[in-house]
N, C-alpha and C positions, 0 to 999 in steps of 0.2 A: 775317758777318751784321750789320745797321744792328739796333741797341737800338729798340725801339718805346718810345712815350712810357707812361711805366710810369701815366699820369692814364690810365683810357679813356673813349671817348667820352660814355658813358652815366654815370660820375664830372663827368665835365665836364659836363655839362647842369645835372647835382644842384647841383653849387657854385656855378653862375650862378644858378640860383632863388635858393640860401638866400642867397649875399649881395647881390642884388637885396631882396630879403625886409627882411635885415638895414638896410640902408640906407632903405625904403622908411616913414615915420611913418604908415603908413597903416592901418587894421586888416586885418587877412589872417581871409577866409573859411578855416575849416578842408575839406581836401580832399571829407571826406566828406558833407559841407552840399553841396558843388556838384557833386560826382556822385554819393552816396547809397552806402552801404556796398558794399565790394570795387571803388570806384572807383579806377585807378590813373590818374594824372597821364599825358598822352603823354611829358613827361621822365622819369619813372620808369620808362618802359618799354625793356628790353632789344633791340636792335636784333640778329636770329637768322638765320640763314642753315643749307642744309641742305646736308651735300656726300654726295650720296648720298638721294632722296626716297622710294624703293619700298622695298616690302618692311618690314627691320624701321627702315630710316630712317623710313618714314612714321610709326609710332608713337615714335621719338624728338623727330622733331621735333614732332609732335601732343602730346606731354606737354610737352616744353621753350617751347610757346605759352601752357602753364597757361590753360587753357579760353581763349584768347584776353586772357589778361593781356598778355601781350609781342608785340611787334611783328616777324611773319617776312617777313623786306624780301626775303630771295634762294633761290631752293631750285636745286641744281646737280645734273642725273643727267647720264648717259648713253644713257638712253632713256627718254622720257617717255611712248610711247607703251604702258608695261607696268603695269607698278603703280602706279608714280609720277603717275601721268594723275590717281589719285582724290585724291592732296596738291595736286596743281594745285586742283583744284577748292575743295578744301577752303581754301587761302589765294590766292586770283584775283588779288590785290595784288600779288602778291610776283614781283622779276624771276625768267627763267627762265636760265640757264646751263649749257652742256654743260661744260663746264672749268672746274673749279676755280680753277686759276691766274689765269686770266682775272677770275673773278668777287670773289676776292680783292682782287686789283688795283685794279677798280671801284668797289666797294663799300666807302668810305671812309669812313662813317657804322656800318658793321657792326661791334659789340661781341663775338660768340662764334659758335660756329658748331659743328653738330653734323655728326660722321662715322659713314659706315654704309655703307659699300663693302666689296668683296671685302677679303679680310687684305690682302693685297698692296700696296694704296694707303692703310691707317690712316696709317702711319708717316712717307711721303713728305708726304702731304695736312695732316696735324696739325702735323709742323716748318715745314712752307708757312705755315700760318694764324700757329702762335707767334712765327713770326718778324716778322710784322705784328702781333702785342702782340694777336687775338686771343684771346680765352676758347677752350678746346675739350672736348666732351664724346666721344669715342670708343669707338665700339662693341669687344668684346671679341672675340678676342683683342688689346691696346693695340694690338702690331704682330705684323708678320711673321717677325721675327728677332728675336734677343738685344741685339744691336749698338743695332738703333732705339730698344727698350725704355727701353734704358739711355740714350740718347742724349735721346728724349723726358723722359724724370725730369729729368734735369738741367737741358735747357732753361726746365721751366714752372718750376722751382727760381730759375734764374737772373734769368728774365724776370718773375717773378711775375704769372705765368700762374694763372688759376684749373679746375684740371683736374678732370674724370670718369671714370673706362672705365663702361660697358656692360655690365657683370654687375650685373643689377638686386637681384640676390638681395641682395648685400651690405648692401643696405637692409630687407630683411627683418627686423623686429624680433624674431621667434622667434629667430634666429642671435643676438642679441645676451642676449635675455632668457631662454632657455634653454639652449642648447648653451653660449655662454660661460662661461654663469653654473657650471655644471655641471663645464665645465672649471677653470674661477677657484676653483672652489671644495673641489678634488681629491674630487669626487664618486666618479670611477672610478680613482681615484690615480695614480700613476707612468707617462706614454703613453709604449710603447716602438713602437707599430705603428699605420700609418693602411693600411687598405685601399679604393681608390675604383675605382670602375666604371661601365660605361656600354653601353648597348645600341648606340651609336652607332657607325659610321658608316649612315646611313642614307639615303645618295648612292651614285653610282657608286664606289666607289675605283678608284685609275687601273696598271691593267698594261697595257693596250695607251690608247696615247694614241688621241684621236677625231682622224679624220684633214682636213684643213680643208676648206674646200667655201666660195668664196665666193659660188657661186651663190644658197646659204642664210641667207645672212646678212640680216637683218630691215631693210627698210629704214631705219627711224628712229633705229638703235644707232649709235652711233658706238663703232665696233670699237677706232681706235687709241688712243682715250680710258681707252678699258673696258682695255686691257692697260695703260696710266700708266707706271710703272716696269719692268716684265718687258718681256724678249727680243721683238722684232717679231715675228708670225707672221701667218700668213694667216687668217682669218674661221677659225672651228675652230667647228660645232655640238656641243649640248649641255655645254657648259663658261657662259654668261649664261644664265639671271640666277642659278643654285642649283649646279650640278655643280662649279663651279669647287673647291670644298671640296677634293677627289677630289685635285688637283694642288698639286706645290711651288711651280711658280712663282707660283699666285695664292693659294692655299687654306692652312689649316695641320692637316688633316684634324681627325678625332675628337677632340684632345688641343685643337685650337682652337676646336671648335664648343662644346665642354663644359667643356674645362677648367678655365675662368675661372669656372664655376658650381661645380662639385664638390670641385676644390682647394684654392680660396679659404675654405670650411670650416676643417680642419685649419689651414692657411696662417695665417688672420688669427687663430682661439680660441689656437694654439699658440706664436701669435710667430713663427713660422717665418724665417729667411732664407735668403739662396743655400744649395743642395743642396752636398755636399761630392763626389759622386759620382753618374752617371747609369750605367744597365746594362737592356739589350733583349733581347727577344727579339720577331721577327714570325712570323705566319700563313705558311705556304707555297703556293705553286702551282708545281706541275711539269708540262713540257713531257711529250710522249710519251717521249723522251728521258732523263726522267728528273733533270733539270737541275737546279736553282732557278730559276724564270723571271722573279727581279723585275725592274723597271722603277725605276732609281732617279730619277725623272720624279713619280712617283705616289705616294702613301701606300699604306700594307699595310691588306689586309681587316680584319686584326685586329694585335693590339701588348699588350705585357705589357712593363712598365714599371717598373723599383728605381732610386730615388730614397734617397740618407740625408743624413741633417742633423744638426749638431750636438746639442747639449743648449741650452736654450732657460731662459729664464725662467718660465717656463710650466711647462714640463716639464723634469725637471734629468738625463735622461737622452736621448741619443741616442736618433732617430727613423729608423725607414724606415719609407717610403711606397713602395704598388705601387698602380699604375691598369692597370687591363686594359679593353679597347675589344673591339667586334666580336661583344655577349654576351655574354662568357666576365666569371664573376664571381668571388667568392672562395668558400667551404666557409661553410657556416651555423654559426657559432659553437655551441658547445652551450647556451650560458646564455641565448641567444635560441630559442623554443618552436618547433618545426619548424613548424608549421600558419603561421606568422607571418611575412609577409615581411620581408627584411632594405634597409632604404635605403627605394626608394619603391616605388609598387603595383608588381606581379607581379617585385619584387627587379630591375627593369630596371635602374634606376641608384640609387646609393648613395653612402655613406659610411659604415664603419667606423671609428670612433676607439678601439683598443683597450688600456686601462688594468689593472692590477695588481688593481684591486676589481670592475670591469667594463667597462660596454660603450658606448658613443652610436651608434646609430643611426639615420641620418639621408638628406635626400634631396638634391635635385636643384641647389639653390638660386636657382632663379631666379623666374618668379613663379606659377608651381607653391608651393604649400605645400611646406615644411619635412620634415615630419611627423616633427621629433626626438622620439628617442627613447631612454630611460635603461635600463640593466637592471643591474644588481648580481649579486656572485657570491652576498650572503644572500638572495638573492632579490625584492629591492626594487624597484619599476618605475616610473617616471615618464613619459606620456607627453604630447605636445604635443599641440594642434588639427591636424584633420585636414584643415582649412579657411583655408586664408592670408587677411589683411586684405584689405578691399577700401577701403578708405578712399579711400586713392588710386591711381593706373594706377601698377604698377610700383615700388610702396610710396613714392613721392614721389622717386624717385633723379632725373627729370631735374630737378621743380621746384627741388630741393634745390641740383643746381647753379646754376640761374636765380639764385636765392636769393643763391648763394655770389657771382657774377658780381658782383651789385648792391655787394654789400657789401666785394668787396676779399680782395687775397689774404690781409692778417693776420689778415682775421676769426675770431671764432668761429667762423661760417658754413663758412668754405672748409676750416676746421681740423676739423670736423664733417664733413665728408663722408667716406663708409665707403670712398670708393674713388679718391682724387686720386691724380696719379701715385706721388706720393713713397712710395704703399701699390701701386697696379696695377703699377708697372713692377718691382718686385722678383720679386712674383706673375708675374706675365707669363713674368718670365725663367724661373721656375721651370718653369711650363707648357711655354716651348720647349724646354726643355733635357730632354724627353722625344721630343721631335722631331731632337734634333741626332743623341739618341742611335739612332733609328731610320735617319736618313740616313745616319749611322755604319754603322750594321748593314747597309746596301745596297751600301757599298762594295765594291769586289773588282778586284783586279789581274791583269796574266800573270804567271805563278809562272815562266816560263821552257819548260815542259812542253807552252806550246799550250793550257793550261787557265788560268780564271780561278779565285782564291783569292778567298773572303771573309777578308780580312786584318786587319777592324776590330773583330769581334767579339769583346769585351773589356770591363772594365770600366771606365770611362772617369772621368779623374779629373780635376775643376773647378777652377780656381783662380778664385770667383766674383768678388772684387776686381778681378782681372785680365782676366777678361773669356774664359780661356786653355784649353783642354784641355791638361794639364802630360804626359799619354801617348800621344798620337798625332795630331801636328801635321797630319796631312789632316782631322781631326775638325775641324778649328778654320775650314774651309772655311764651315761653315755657322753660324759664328757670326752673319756678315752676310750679304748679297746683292750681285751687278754690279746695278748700273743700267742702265736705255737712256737714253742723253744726252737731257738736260731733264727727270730727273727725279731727278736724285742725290738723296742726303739727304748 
């Protein structure tokens, strides 16, 4: 990979004013004399690109303009004709590009650039950008696999990259100013147990794949784009612009659409790092026959999930975490009042933090309210607002990056931010590493008999340093992914 020039464009512009400025005996009008308060200079302005406009790109890249502070010179889909049609309108300026790579290339003057594509192209599309010494903010989950996660951390490390993921919650100040604080502060004492949960999946999950049709396919998509890195296949409906979740090769089901919200709780209050061990169990569906009929193609309707971690700074005992998907939650604690949901309204999704004194529980983390909540075994209760800020879209998480961009990887700024990789990609790994162990659990061989064995069902042990499942070297399959040529990472 060529080193990008670690000055970026938008650094350069700045240094030419001030020593222009510097050199110049002249008096200098103060900025805001010549355009009036919240005037920013066009060199102080971020040059932003979108790779991915619809959907929830569109309100990334709409906060990463900070009401039209920053400058969004390029927006890149795959179909413009879907969602992405009301970003066009919104910035008329800006070129339009089906391909990434292409627009990368071009756009020479571009300082950062926000991702918000299926899982499957986070990881390809963000090493693409860092390696031309763009900024990147990437929607959550960072990537598709372990392998990228890890892969991405190091690069924006090396390159000094100014990085994001897209779990907005993390910006939430109630997480900071109450659950933390609660934990920092051994409110509920000694945390041996985290339990998280989630109503999700609330897509197709995939046992019979959809079978392709390119009769169906939408004029204006470009199909071989929209698959980027995964295996060629023919036009396949209902998989653009939502179902894709449902599948491995693009999606990272339930554990990616939420995880990065609900684990990142525990994860960041606790210190957390790599898991020491992953163990599954999935939903069933049987054939008339009486089978197991999965599809190891697809994600399971549902998933139950052990997770253990060392002892932490935070906590000075050993940790297991369970996430369960699909509705299925945990047992209502007793110290919490039956009438009273647990996590967020109707107990759909949660968090349990469970301590030696008591209890936190807590929600969803994204930009949904919080609605942490304390309980004690003397019976002492603390609870939060039930009402998240609104100050700013999405608690300031893109502006914050903007911010960071401006000012440089060593800043305060980039060192402030709740969710740069050097914090998402360890998280991340966490999150997949409930996925590998689910993929695990779909394995199955000829035992010799003419029948298939599920052989992987086990408890699977991490060597997270290494990157390694140290007990059953087919598990290690999914630590990464193949590529389709021209889109390796």
């Amino acid at each position: 990979m060529n080193e990008p020039n670690e000055q970026q464009p938008d650094a350069s512009r700045r240094s030419f004013i001030k020593n222009s400025m510097i050199a110049s005996s002249f008096f200098i009008v103060p900025r805001h004399v010549l355009g009036g308060v919240g005037f920013t200079a066009p060199s102080d302005k971020l040059n932003i690109a979108a790779i991915g406009a619809g959907g929830k790109g569109a309100s990334d890249i709409r906060n990463a303009s900070v009401k039209g502070r920053e400058n969004i010179v390029a927006l890149c889909d795959v179909d413009f004709s879907g969602s992405a049609a009301k970003t066009v309108l919104e910035f008329p300026k800006a070129k339009l590009y089906a391909d990434y790579r292409e627009m990368l290339d071009k756009e020479k003057a571009l300082d950062a650039v926000t991702i918000s594509t299926p899982d499957h192209v986070h990881g390809p599309a963000a090493a693409f950008a860092m390696e031309r010494g763009k900024h990147v903010y990437v929607q959550k989950p960072l990537t598709h696999n372990i392998r990228e996660a890890r892969m991405l951390t190091k690069m924006a490390r090396d390159k000094k990259i100014v990085s994001q993921m897209g779990n907005q919650g993390a910006s939430n100040p109630l997480l900071h100013n109450m659950v933390k604080k609660w934990v920092d502060s051994g409110e509920i004492g000694k945390i041996s147990k985290v339990q998280i949960w989630t109503n999700r999946p609330v897509w197709p999950q995939g046992y019979a794949m959809p079978k392709p049709d390119e009769s169906k396919k939408p004029k204006d998509l470009n199909w071989d784009l929209w698959l980027g890195p995964a295996e060629y296949m023919p036009y396949t409906p209902n998989l653009h612009p939502f179902n894709w979740r449902g599948w491995w090769n693009y999606g990272t089901g339930a554990l990616g659409d939420v995880g990065c919200h609900l684990i990142d709780i525990p994860f960041r209050t606790l210190g957390l790092k790599y898991p020491t061990d992953a163990e599954c169990s999935v939903g069933s569906v049987y054939s008339q026959m009486w089978t197991a009929d999965y599809n190891p193609e697809g994600c399971p309707a549902s998933s139950f999930i052990t997770l253990h971690f060392g002892a932490t700074e935070k906590s000075k005992s050993p940790i297991e975490m369970t996430w369960s998907d699909g509705g299925i939650r945990p047992s209502h604690p007793e110290i919490i009042p039956a009438n009273q949901d647990i996590g967020g309204a109707n107990s759909a999704n949660g968090v349990l933090m469970i301590g030696d004194k008591g209890i936190i529980s807590t929600n969803i983390n994204d930009s949904s309210p919080l609605m942490p909540k304390l309980y004690l075994n003397d019976g002492k209760t603390e609870f939060g607002p039930e009402t998240g800020s609104t100050e700013e879209p999405e608690y300031g998480h893109q502006r914050k990056w903007v911010d960071a961009c401006k000012a440089g990887f060593n800043s305060k700024e980039h060192k402030g931010l709740t969710s740069s990789f050097d914090y998402a990609g360890p998280m991340t790994e966490t999150v997949l590493m409930g996925n590998l162990a689910i993929r695990s659990f779909m394995l199955r061989k000829d035992n010799g008999k003419g029948q298939q064995d599920f052989f992987a069902r086990r408890k699977l042990l991490w060597d997270g340093e290494n990157m390694k499942i140290t007990n059953l070297e087919e598990a290690n399959q999914f630590v990464g992914r193949t590529y389709r040529k021209g889109w390796e990472v």
